[in-house]
Structures are given as C-alpha cells and as structure tokens.
N, C-alpha and C positions, 0 to 999 in steps of 0.2 A: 335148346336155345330159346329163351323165351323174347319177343320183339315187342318193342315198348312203342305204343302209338304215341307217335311226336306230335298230332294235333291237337294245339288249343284251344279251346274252348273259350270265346268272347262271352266275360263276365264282367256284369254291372253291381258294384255294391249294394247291397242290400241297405244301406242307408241314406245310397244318393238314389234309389229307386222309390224309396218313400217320400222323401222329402221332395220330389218331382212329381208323384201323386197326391201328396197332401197339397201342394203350391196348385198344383191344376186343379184337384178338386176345390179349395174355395176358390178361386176365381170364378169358375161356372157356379156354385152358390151364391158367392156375390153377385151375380150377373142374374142371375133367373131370378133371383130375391126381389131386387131390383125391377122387374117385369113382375111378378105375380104381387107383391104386397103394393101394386101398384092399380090392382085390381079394384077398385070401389064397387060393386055391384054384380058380382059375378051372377053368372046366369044357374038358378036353381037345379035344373035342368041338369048340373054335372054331380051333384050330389055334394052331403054336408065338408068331407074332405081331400075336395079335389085336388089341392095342392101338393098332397102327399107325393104323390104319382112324380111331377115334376122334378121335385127339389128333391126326389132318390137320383132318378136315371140321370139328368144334367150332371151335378158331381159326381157321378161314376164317369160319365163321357169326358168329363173334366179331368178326371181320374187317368183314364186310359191316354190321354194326350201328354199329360205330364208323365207317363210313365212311357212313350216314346221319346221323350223329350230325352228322358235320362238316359236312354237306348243308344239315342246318338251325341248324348254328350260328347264322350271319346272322342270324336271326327275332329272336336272340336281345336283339340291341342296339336293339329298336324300342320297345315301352311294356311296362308289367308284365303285361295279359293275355298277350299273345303270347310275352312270355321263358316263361312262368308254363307254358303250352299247347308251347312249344317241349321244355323241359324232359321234359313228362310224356309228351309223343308217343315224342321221341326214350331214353328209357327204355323205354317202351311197345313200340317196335319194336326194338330191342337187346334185350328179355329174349323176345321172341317168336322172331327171330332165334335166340339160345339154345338156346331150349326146343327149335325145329324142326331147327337140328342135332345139340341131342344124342340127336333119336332118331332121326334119320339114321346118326349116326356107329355108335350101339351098337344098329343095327338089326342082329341075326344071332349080338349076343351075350348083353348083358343083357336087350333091350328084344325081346321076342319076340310 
C-alpha cells in the first residue's frame, strides 16, 4: 500500500513573485537615485565609482521586500482583518527592508 502525503505545499506563482520584485526593486532605485544623483560634490575620498555599491544592494533590498510582499499576497483574499494586517505587515517589512539596505549600500560613504 503505497500512502500519498496529503500536504500542500504554499505556492506563489512565479509571475506574481516577479512582478513583486521587479515593483520593489525600482522603487528603492528610485528612491536611492534620488538621494545619490543628488549628490553635487561627493567626497574623493570614496573613490571614482562609489555609487555603484549603492544602487546594486538597495534594489536587491528592494527586491527582497517585494518578494515578501508577493509571499503574503494570498492572506490577502481571506476576511478584512487579515487583508487589513496583511497589508500593514507587508509595508512594515518592505520599508525595514529599505531602510536595512540603504545603510548597507551607503555604508563607507554617506552613512558612516
């Protein structure tokens, strides 16, 4: 007698999982872009392509938030506390996200 495991396995589409990362990663692009090309006078001292460092790790942090986001989409379709608590979590962890890479990325130039 062969027993067929009846647990599911919570799966996110592969195209709502990009499109959640693609949407979070420009936002933190936009958002760090915004703060570095805002730079007039950077200090030499970080060297000719400081910026690079930045505007990778931010839109990846960007990245990993929108791809939480997509994580708990699903809560989303259940009653109003939960859409309600889904919403504020996944903002909550999208701007923490944020925050923890942008001082990642501008650790060594602005954020000393």
């Amino acid at each position: 007698m062969i027993h067929q495991n009846s647990l599911r396995l919570f799966s996110v589409p592969i195209a709502s999982l990009r499109k959640g990362m693609a949407i979070g990663g420009l936002i933190a692009l936009f958002i760090i872009s915004l703060f570095l090309f805002g730079a007039h006078n950077p200090n030499p001292a970080w060297g000719k392509f400081w910026m690079i460092k930045p505007l990778l790790i931010v839109p990846l942090a960007g990245a990993a938030g929108g791809a939480f986001f997509s994580f708990i989409n699903p809560f989303q379709y259940r009653s109003n506390w939960r859409k309600a608590l889904a919403l504020v979590v996944g903002v909550l962890v999208f701007m923490i996200g944020l925050w923890l890479g942008t001082v990642l990325g501008l650790n060594g130039t602005y954020w000393n």
